[in-house]
N, C-alpha and C positions, 0 to 999 in steps of 0.2 A: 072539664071539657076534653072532648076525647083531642089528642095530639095531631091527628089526619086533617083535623078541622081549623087549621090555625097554620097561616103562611107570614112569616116574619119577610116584611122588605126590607129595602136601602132605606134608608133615612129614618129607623125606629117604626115603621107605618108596619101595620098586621093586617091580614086581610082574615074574616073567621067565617065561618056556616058554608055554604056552595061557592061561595067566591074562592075558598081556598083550596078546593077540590083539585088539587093537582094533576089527576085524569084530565079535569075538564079542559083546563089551558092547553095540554099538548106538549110537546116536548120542551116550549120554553114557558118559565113560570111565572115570565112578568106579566104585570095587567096591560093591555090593549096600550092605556096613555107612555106607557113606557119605550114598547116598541116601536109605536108612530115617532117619538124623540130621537129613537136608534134610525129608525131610516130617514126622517130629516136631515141626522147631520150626515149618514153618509149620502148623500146626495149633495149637500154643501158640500162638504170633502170633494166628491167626484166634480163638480162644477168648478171648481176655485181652481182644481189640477188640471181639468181640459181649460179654461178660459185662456191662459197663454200661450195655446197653441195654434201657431199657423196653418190652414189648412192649404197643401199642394192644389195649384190654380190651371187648368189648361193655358196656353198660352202662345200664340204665335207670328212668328215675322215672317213679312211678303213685302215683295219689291216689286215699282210700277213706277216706271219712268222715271227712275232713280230717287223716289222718294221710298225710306223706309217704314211700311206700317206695323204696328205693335199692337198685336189685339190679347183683350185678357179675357177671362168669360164672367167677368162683373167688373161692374165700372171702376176706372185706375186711379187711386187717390194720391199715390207716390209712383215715380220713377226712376232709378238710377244705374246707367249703362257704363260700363267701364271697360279697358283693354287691357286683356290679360295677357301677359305670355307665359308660357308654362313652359317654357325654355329655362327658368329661374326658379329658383327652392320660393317657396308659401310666403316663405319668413321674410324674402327682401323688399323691398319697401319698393324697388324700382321694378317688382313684378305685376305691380296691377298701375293704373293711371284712368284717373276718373275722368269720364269722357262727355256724361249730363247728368244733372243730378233735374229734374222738378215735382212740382207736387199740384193738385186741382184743387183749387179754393171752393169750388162753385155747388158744396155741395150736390144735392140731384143731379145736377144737370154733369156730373162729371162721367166722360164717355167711357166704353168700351174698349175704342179702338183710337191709337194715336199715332201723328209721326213724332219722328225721329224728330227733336228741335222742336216738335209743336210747341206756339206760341199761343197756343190759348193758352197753357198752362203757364205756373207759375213760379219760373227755374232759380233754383236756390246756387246756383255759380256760373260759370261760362260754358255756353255748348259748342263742343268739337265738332266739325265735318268726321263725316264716318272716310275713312282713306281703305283703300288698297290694305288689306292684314298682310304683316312681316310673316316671315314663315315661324310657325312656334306659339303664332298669337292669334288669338281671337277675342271678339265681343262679347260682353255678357250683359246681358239687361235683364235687372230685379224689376217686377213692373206689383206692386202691393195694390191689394184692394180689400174690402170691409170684412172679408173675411179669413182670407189666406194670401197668398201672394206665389206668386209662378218664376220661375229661372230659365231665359233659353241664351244658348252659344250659337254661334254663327259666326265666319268670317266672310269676307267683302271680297271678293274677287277683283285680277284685276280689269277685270273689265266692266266692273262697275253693281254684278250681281251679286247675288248673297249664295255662299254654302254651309253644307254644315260645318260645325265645330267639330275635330275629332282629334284630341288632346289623346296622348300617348297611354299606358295604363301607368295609375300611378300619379298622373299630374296633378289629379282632384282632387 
């Protein structure tokens, strides 16, 4: 049998007559079932490494009548706003102070848009009044939904309004 005509695989298998025509395959010599196996698993692969990533959420607070709204742009399954100062190194423990932590049981019906305190939700420790920010600090609220999860800063004015965060270069 001429040698042209006989392709040796992986696992002892030979492929002989026009199957093993190396022309015919193209520059790779495996059979068809082999390479559908090669791009299945990288596609596993590729899925398994994006799956634990969070995708960046739009996300924004507005004040009215001194309640604070927190809108994400898919429904908000967890909550947690806390007060920074970045007046103090990352590492000190009395740099941040958790101000609400909750989270929406209600499946579907969990909103877009919430206040500060809302009590439909379902708050996993005690929530603070938002006060007047010290100079150095401000608020942060992680607000997570089903698919990524958003970060916005803001401090509270003293007059009751919100501005932005603008933390020194370097604080973050």
């Amino acid at each position: 049998m001429d040698p042209r005509n006989v392709l040796d695989l992986p696992g002892g298998r030979r492929l002989v007559g026009v199957h093993a025509d190396r022309t015919r395959l193209g520059r790779d010599a495996r059979p068809p079932v082999t390479r559908a196996r090669g791009a299945l698993a990288l596609v596993t692969v590729l899925a398994a490494c994006t799956a634990g990533r969070d995708t960046r959420l739009r996300i924004a607070v507005t004040e009215s009548g001194g309640e604070f709204m927190l809108s994400l742009e898919e429904p908000v399954r967890a909550v947690t706003c806390v007060e920074r100062d970045y007046r103090r190194s990352p590492t000190d423990p009395a740099a941040m102070r958790r101000v609400w932590t909750a989270r929406c049981t209600d499946g579907a019906s969990c909103r877009t848009a919430i206040r500060y305190g809302d009590r439909a939700l379902e708050a996993t420790g005690p929530t603070e009044p938002l006060a007047p920010s010290a100079p150095g600090a401000c608020y942060e609220c992680d607000l997570t939904g089903d698919h990524g999860r958003g970060l916005v800063r803001f401090r509270v004015a003293d007059g009751g309004g919100f501005e932005p965060c603008r933390p020194r270069v370097g604080d973050l």
